[in-house]
C-alpha positions in Angstrom: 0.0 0.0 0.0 1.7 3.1 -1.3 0.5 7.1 -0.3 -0.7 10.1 -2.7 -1.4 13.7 -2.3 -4.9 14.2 -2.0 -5.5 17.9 -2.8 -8.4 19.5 -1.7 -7.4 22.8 -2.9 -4.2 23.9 -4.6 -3.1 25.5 -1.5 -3.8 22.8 0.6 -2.3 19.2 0.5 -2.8 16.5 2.9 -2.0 12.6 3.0 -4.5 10.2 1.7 -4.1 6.3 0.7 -4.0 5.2 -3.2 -5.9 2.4 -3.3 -9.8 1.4 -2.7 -12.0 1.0 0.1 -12.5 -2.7 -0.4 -8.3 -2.7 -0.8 -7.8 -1.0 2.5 -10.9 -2.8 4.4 -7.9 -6.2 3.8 -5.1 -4.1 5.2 -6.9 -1.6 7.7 -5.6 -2.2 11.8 -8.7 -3.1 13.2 -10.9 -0.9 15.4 -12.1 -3.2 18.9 -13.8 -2.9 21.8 -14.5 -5.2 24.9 -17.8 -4.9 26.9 -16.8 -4.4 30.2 -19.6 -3.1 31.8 -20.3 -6.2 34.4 -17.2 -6.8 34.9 -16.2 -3.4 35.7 -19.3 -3.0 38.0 -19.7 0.0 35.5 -23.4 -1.2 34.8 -26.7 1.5 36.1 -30.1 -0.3 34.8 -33.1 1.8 33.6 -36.6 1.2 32.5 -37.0 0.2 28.9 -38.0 3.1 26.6 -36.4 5.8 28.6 -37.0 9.0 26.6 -33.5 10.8 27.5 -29.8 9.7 28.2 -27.3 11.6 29.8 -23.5 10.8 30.7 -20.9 13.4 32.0 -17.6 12.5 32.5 -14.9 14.5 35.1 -12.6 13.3 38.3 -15.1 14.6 40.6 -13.2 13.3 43.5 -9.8 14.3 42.3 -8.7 11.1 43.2 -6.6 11.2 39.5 -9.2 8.8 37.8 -11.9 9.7 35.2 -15.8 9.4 37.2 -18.8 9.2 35.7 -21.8 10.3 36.2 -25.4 9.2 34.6 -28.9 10.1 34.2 -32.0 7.9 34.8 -34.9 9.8 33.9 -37.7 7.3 35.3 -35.1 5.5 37.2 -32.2 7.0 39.4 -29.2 9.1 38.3 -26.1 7.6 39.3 -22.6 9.1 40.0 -20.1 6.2 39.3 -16.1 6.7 40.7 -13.1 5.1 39.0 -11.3 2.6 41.7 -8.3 3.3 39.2 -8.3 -0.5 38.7 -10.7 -0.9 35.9 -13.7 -1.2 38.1 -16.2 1.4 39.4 -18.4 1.9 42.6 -21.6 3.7 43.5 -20.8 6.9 44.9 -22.5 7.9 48.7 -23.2 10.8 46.8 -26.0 9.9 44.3 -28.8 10.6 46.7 -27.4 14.5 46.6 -27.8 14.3 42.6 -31.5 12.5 42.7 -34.0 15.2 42.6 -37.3 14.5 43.6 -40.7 15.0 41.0 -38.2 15.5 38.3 -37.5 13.2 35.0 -33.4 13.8 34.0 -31.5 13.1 30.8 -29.0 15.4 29.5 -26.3 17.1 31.7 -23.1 18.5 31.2 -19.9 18.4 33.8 -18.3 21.7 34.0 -16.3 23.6 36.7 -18.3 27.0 36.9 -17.2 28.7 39.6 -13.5 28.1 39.2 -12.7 26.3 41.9 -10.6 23.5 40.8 -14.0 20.5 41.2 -16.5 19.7 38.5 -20.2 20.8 38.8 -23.4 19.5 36.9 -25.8 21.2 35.3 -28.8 18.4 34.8 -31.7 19.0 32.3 -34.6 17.4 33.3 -38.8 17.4 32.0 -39.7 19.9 34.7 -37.2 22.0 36.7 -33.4 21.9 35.9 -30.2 21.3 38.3 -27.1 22.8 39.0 -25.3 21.0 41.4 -22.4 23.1 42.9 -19.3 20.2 44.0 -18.3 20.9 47.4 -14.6 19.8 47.3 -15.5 16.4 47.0 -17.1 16.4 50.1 -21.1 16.7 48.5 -22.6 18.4 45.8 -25.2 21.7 46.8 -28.4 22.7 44.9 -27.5 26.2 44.1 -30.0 26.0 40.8 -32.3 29.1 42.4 -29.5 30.8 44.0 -27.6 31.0 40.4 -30.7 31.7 38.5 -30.7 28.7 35.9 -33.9 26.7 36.3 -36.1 26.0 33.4 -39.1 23.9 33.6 -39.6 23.3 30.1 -38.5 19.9 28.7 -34.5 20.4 28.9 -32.5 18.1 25.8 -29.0 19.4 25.3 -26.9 21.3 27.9 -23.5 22.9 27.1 -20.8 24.7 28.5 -18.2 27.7 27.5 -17.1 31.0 28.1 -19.0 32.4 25.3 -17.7 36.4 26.2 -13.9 35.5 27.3 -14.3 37.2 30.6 -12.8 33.4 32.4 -16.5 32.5 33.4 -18.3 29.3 32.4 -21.7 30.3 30.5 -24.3 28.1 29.8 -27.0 27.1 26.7 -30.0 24.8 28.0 -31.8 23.4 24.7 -35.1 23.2 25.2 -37.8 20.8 23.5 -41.5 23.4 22.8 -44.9 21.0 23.7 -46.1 21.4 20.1 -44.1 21.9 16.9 -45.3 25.5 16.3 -45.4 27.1 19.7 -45.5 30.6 20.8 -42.2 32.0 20.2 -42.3 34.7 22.6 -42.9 32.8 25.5 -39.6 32.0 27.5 -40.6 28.8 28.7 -40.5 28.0 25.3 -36.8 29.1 23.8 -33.8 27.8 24.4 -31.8 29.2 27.2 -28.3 31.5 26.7 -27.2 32.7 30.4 -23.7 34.5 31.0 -21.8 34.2 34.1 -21.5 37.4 36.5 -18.9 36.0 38.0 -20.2 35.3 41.7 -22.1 32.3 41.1 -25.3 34.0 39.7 -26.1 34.0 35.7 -27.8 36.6 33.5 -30.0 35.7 30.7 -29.1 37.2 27.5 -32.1 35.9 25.1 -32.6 39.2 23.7 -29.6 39.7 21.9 -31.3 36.4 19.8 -33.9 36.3 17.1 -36.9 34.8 18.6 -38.1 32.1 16.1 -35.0 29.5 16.3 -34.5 29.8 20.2 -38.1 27.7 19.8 -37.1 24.8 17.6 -37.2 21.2 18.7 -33.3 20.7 20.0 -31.4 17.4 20.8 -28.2 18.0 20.4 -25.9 21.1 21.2 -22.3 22.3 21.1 -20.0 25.7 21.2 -16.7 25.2 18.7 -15.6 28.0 17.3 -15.9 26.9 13.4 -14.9 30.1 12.0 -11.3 30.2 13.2 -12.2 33.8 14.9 -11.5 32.8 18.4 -14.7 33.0 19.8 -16.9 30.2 20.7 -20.1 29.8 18.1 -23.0 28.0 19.0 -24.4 24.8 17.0 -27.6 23.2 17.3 -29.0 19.8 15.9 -33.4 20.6 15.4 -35.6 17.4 15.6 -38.7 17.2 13.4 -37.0 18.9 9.8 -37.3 22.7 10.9 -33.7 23.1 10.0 -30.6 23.2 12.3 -29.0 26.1 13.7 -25.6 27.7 13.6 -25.1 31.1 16.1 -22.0 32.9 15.0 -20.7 34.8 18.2 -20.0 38.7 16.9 -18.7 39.9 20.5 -20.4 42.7 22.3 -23.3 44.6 21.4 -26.9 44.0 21.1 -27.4 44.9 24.8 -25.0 42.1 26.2 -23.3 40.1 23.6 -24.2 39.3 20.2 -25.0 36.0 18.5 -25.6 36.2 14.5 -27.6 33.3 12.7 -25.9 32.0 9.9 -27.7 29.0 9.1 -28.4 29.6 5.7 -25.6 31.5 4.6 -22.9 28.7 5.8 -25.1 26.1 4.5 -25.7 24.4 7.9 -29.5 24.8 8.2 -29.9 21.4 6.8 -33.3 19.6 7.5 -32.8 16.8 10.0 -34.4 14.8 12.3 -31.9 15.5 14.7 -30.4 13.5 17.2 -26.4 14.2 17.6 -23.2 16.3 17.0 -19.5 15.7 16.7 -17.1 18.5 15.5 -13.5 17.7 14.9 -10.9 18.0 11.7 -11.8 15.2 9.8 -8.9 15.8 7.3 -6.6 17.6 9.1 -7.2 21.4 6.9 -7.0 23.5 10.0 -11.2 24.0 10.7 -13.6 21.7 12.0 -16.4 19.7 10.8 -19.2 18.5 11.5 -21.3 15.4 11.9 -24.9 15.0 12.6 -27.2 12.0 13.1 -31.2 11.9 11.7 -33.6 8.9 10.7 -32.6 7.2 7.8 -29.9 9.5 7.0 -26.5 10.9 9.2 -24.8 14.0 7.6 -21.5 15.2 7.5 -20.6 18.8 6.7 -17.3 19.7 5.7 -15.7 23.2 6.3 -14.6 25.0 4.0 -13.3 27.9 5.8 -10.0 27.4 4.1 -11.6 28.3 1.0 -11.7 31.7 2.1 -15.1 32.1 4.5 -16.8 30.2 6.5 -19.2 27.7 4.6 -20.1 23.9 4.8 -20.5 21.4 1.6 -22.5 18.3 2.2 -20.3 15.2 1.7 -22.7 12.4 3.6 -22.7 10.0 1.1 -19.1 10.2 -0.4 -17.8 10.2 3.1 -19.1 6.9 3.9 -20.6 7.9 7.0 -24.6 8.0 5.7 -26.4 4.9 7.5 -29.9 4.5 6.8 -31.1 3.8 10.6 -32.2 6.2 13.5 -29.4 8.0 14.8 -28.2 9.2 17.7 -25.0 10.1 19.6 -22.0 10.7 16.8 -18.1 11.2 18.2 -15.0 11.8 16.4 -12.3 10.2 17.8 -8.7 8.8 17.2 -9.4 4.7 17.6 -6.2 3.1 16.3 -3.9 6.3 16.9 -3.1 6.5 13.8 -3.6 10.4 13.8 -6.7 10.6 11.5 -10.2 11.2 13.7 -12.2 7.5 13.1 -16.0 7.9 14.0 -18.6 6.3 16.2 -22.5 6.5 15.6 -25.1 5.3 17.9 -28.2 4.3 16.8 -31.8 3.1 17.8 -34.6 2.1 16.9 -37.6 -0.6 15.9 -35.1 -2.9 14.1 -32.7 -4.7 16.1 -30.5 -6.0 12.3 -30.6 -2.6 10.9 -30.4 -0.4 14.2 -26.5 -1.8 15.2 -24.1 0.8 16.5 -21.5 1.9 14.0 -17.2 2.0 14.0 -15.8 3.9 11.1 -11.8 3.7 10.5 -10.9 7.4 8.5 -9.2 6.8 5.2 -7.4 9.5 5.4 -9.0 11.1 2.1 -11.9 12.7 3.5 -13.8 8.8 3.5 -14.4 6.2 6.1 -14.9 3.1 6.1 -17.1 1.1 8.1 -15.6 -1.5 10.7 -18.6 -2.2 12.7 -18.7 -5.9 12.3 -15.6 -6.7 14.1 -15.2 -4.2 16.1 -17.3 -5.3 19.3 -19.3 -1.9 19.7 -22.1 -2.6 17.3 -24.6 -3.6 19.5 -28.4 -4.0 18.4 -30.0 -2.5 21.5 -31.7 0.7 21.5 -28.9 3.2 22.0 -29.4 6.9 22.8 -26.6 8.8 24.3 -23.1 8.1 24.4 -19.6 9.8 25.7 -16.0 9.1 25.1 -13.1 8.7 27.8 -9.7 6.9 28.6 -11.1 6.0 31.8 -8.0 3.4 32.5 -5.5 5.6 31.0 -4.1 3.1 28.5 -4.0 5.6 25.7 -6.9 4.6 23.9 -10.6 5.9 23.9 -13.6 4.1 25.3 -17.3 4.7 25.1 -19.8 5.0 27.1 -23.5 4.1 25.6 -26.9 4.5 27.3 -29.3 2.0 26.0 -32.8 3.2 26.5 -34.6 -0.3 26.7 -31.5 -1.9 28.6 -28.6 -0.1 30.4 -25.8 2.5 30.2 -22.8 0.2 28.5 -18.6 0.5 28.7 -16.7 -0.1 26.0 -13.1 -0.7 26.6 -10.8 0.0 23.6 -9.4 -3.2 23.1 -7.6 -2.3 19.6 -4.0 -3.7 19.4 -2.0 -0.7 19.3 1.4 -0.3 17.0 0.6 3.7 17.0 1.8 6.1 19.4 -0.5 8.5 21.4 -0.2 11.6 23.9 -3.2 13.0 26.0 -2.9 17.0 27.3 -5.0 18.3 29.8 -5.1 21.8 30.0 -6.0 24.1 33.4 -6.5 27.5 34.2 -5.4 28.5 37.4 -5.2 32.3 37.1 -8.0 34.9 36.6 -7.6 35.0 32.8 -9.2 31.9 31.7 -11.7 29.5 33.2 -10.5 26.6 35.1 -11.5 23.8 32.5 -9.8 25.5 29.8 -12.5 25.3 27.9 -12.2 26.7 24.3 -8.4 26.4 24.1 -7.4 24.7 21.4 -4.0 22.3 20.9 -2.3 21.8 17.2 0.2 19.1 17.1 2.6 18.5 14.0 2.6 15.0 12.9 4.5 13.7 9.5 0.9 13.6 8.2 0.2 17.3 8.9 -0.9 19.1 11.7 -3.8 17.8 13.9 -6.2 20.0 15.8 -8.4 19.8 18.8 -10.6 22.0 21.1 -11.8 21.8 24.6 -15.3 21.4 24.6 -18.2 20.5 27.6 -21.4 19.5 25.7 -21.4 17.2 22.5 -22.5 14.2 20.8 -26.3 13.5 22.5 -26.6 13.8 26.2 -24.1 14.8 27.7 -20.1 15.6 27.9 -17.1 13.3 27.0 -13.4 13.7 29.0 -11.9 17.4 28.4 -8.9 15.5 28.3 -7.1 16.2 24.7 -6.2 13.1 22.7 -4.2 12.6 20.2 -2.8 9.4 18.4 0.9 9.8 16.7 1.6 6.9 14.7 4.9 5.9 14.9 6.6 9.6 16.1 7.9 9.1 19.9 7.8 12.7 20.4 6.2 15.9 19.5 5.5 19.7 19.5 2.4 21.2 19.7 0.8 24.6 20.4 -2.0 25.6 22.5 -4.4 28.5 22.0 -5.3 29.7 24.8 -9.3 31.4 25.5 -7.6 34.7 26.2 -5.3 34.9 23.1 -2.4 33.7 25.0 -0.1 30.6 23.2 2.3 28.7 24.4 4.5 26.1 22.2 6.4 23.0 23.7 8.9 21.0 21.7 9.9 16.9 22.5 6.4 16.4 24.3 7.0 12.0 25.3 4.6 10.1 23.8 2.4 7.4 25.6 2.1 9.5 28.5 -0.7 12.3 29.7 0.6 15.7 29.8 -1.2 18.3 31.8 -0.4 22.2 31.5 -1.0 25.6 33.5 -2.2 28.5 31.5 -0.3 30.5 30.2 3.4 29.3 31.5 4.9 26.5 29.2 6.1 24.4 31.8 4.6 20.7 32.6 2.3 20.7 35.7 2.6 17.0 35.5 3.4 14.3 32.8 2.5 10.6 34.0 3.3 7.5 31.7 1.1 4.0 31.7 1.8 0.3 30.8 
């Protein structure tokens, strides 16, 4: 197997592979996973047909080891710590995060006050949760105090510092009763509250158009697509009223201004929506974007490179369109092999057709799909999903809620030959917020230069690790760059591979760099 030049644009060259899909399918490393979820005591059973997952992943208890917490909706919420051994136990805790009278899904794990320990913000079908961690010690209802309930049905929460001022805002996607509703009612929008800094939030719905803050949401993410700096504001619309992309403009409007862009960037596409993963599918410097429907998935690729920011459909040639009912989608590096593969989730009706999905990335902006052998395409009914390294061997595992069953763990089981480094990034001054997030890391590989971008709300439900991760091939070391949210960069040269790195804005030096077997 011998390499080309793909060229997307004459200014642009990256690496792709000369040869067909059925070619490479023979020759491709392959992409495995291993249930573990009994034997890690990982397992938290639900009522079948469950209308909402959620799964947020953070070290809540700072023991060094990546927890997880989980929504129940009929059934109880669960907060699940890592023994660091490859098991799990039931936290003491869970009865602080089980509000009465309310049915949960979708949360998002987030440290908003800056204190070094990861909070929730729970949306439920009634009143909402923020639950403030108390150093480990319990978790506080501070939802009225902060000013962040909505009773509406809640179905995508997200995170980020949407106006740079090192503050954690918050989007709360709400699902209207009926498919027209009244637009001018608040309980039926979608929720945009900034951070005052003291623990309290301000609403800032007025600086939006009405009409799409009432659309039927299910998916939600900030990523900053249009290079700018700034965190935008994506969302995935149920029922074919068209998706929404919020380009953030900055101050203005009487707090701070969002822009729709929908139709002018070519993301209002008609969906039944269910997911969203962003990430640089083919390594061109801007991210992309894939979105799950029934009967169809779409991917979006950004052409920002071209000279302004605008999307071009490439579902089908991608390799990523599945006719079945989607649901969570990730981006993710399976094989470390530098080249973001792809999961979908899917459920439905039809147990043969409605199998989870693996896809290993060509490297020429098409994947192909792996799913038989790769352990992770289960038939059950699967909703939300999450990705993590939660035994720190350098590869990513998935978390997947199945609504008629229970939430699953897959361990990546792939055999690796490829390199790998993971970089966790922290803010410990007064210029960024704690988590980091909206930082971005490039990292120069022989292949090109790979991109990634802190992010707290994605795929459907919930949040994966913040934890950067990026496979290397065969390199043993590299040099990367991170972006910092206040315009600060930092570059470090000879970062080890196979080992997690962690870094204190803005200073260069390592915080910490651990290696495991």
């Amino acid at each position: 197997m011998h390499r080309i030049r793909y060229q997307k644009h004459p200014l642009h060259i990256i690496w792709g592979f000369a040869v067909s899909s059925a070619l490479l399918t023979q020759n491709l490393p392959a992409i495995e996973f291993t249930d573990v979820t009994l034997s890690s005591g990982f397992s938290a059973s639900h009522f079948a047909n469950k209308p909402s997952c959620g799964q947020a992943v953070a070290d809540f208890d700072h023991n060094g080891w990546l927890d997880a917490f989980v929504t129940g909706y009929f059934d109880d919420n669960h907060l699940l710590l890592n023994n660091g051994d490859g098991s799990f136990s039931e936290s003491a805790l869970s009865t602080q995060l089980n509000p009465s009278g309310s049915d949960c899904g979708p949360v998002a794990a987030a440290d908003f006050n800056n204190d070094g320990w990861a909070d929730l913000y729970v949306g439920c079908d009634g009143n909402n949760y923020l639950f403030r961690n108390d150093a480990g010690a319990g978790f506080t209802d501070v939802t009225a105090m902060a000013g962040v309930n909505h009773t509406a049905r809640t179905e995508a929460v997200a995170w980020a510092d949407i106006n740079g001022d090192s503050w954690l805002d918050l989007y709360v996607g709400t699902y209207p009763p009926v498919l027209n509703p009244v637009i001018d009612d608040p309980i039926n929008q979608d929720q945009i509250w900034l951070s005052n800094g003291d623990g309290t939030f301000t609403n800032i719905n007025q600086g939006f158009a009405a009409e799409p803050l009432t659309r039927p949401v299910l998916a939600a993410t900030f990523t900053d697509l249009d290079n700018d700096g700034d965190l935008d504001l994506y969302i995935v619309n149920d029922k074919l009223v068209k998706n929404t992309l919020w380009r953030n403009d900055g101050p203005g409007c009487g707090s701070w201004c969002f822009t729709d862009v929908s139709a002018a960037t070519n993301t209002d596409r008609e969906v039944y929506g269910m997911g969203i993963a962003s990430g640089d599918i083919d390594l061109d410097g801007d991210l992309d974007l894939y979105f799950s429907s029934i009967a169809e998935q779409v991917v979006l690729r950004n052409d920002l490179d071209l000279g302004s920011l605008a999307f071009t459909e490439i579902s089908d040639s991608s390799g990523l369109n599945f006719n079945a009912v989607g649901w969570g989608t990730h981006f993710a590096d399976f094989d470390n092999d530098g080249w973001l593969d792809a999961y979908l989730a899917t459920g439905g009706t039809t147990p043969d057709v409605n199998t989870d999905r693996v896809y290993y990335n060509l490297a020429n902006l098409q994947f192909d799909d792996v799913s038989i052998t790769s352990g992770a395409s289960n038939p059950l009914n699967s909703n939300g999903t999450s990705q993590w390294d939660y035994n720190a061997d350098g590869r990513q595992d998935l978390i997947v809620c199945n609504n008629s069953d229970a939430y699953a763990l897959y361990a990546n089981s792939t055999a690796m030959t490829d390199n790998w480094i993971a970089i966790e990034l922290s803010g410990e001054d007064a210029d960024i917020n704690r988590d980091a997030i909206g930082a971005r890391i490039h990292l120069s590989t022989v292949d090109g230069i790979q991109m990634r971008e802190v992010t707290s709300g994605q795929s459907r439900g919930g949040n994966s690790s913040l934890i950067q991760h990026f496979g290397i091939g065969a390199a043993t070391a590299v040099d990367l760059q991170i972006s910092w949210p206040d315009g600060a960069s930092s570059v470090i040269n000879g970062i080890t591979a196979n080992r997690y790195h962690k870094f204190l804005h803005p200073e260069p030096d390592f915080i910490s760099s651990t290696g495991f077997e």
